[in-house]
VOMAR-440991 format. One record per atom (N, C-alpha, C): x, y, z; atom name. Coordinates in steps of 0.2 Angstrom, whole numbers, plus 5000, padded with zeros to 4 digits. Example, Ala and Ser with C-alpha at 12.3 -4.5 7.8 and 13.67 -1.06 7.14 Angstrom:
2
      X      Y      Z   site
   5066   4972   5039      N
   5062   4978   5039     CA
   5066   4984   5039      C
   5064   4989   5035      N
   5068   4995   5036     CA
   5064   5000   5039      C
This chain:
96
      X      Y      Z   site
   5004   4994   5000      N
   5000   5000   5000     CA
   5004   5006   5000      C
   5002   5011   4996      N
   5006   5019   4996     CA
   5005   5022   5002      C
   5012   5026   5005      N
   5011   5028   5011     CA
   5005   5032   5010      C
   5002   5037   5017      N
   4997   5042   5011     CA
   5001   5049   5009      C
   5004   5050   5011      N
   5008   5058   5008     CA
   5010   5056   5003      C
   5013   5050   5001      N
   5018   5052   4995     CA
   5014   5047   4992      C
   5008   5046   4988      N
   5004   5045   4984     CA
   5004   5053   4980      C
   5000   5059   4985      N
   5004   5064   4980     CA
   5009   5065   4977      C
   5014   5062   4977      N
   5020   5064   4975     CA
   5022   5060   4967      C
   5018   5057   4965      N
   5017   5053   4959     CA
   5012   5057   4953      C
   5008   5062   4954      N
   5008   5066   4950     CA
   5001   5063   4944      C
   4999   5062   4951      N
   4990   5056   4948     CA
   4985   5064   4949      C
   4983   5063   4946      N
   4975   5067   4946     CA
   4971   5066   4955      C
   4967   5071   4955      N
   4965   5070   4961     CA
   4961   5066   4963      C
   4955   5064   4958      N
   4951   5059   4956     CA
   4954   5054   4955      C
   4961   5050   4954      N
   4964   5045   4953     CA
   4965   5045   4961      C
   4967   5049   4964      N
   4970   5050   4970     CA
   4965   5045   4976      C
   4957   5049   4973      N
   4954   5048   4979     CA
   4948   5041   4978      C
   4949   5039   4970      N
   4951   5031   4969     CA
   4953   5026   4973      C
   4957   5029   4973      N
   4965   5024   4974     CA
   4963   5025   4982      C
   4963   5030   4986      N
   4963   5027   4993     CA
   4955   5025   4995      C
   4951   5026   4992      N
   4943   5023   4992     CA
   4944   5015   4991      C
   4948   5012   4987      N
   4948   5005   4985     CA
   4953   5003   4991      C
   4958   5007   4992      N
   4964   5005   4999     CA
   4960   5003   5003      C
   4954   5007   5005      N
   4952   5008   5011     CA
   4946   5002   5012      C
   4943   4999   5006      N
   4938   4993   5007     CA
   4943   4987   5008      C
   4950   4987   5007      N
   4952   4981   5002     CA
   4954   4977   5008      C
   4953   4971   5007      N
   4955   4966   5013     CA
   4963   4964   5012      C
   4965   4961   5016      N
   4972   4959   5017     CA
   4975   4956   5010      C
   4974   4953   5007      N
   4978   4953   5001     CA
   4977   4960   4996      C
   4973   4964   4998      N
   4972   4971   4994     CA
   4967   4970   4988      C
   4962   4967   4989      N
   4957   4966   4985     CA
   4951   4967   4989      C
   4947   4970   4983      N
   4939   4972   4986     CA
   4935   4972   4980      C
   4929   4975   4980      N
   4925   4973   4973     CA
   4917   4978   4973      C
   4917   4983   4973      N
   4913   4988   4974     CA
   4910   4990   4967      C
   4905   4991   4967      N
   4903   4993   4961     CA
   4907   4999   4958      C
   4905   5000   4950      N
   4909   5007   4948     CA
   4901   5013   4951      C
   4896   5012   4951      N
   4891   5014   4952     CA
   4892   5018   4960      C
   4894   5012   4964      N
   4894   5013   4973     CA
   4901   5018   4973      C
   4906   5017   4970      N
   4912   5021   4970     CA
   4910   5028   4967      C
   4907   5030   4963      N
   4903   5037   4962     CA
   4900   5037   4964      C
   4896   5034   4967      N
   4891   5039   4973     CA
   4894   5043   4977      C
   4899   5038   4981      N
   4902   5038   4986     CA
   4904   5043   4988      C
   4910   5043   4983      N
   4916   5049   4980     CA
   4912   5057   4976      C
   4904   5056   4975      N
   4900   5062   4972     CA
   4904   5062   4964      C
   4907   5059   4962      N
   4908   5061   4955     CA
   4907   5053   4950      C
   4906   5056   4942      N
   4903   5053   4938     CA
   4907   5046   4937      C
   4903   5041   4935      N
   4906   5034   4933     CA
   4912   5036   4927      C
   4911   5039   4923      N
   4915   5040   4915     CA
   4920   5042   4922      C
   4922   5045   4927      N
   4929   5048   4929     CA
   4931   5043   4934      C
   4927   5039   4937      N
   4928   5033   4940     CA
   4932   5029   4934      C
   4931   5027   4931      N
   4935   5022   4925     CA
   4941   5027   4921      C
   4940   5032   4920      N
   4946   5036   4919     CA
   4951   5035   4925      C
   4950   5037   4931      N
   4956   5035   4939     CA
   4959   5029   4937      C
   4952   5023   4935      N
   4953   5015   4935     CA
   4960   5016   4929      C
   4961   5020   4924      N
   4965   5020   4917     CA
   4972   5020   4921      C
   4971   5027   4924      N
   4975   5030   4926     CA
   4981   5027   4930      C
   4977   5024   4937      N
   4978   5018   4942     CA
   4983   5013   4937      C
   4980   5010   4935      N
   4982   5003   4931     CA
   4989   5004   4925      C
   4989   5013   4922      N
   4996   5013   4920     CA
   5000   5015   4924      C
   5000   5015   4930      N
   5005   5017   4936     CA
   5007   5011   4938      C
   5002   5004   4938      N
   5004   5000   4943     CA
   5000   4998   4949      C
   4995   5001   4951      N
   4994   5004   4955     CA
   4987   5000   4956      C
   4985   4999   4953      N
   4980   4995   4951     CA
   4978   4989   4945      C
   4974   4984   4950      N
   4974   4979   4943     CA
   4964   4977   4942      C
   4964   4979   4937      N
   4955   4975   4935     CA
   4955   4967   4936      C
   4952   4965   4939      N
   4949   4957   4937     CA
   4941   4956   4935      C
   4939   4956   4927      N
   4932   4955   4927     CA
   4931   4948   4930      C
   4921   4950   4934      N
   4920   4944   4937     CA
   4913   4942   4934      C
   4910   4935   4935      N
   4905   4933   4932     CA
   4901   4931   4935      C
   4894   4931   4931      N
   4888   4926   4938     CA
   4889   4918   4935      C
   4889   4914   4938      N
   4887   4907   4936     CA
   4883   4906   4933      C
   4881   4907   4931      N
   4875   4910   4923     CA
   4876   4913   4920      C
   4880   4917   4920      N
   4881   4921   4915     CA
   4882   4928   4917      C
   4885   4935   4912      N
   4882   4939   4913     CA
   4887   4942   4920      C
   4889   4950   4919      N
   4895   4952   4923     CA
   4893   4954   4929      C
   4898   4953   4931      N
   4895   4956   4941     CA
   4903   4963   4942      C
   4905   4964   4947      N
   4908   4970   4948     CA
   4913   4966   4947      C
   4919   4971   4945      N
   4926   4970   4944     CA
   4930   4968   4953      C
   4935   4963   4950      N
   4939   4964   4957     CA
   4944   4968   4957      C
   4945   4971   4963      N
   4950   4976   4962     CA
   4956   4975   4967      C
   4964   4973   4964      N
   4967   4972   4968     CA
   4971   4978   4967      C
   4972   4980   4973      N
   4976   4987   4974     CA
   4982   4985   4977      C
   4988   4989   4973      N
   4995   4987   4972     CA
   5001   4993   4973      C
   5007   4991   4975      N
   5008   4996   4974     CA
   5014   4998   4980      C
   5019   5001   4982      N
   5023   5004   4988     CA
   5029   5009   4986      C
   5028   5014   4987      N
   5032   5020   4987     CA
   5041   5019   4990      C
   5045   5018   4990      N
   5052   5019   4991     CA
   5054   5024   4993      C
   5052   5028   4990      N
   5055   5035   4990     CA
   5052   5037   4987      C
   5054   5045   4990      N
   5047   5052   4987     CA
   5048   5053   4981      C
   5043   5053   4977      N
   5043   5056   4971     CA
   5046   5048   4967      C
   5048   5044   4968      N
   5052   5038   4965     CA
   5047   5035   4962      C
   5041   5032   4961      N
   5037   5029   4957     CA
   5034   5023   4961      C
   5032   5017   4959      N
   5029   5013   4964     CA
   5032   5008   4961      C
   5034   5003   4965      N
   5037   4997   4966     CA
   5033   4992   4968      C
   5032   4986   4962      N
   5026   4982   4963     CA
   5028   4976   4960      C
């Protein structure tokens, strides 16, 4: 997990920012959780299309990984979301 200060220091969008610690903050001990895109805008008060931009964003840093999920029937349910990721140093990038 990113310490919380130097996640700013990586030069993410603030909406990727408050992503990324929204997903931290559900994620159980291997760093995975599975929230709707729908529940993470609510949440957060801003639109799905910028919810899935953060997810872009996230996932070219590293930082984040998608896993689509299915019903036993068919037909998709919410993505899992393993959050990834450990700062070394300021400004130094994430190491994963």
């Amino acid at each position: 997990m990113i310490f919380p200060r130097r996640i700013y220091d990586l030069g993410l969008s603030h909406k990727a920012v408050a992503v990324y610690c929204y997903l931290a903050n559900r994620a159980d001990k291997n760093g995975e959780c599975f929230p709707s895109v729908r529940r993470i805008a609510e949440d957060l008060s801003i639109h799905k299309s910028t919810v899935y931009r953060a997810f872009t964003e996230l996932e070219n840093r590293g930082l984040l990984e998608r896993i689509p999920r299915y019903h036993i029937q068919g037909g998709r349910r919410s993505s899992l979301y393993r959050v990834k990721g450990e700062i070394t140093k300021a400004g130094g990038g994430a190491d994963v």
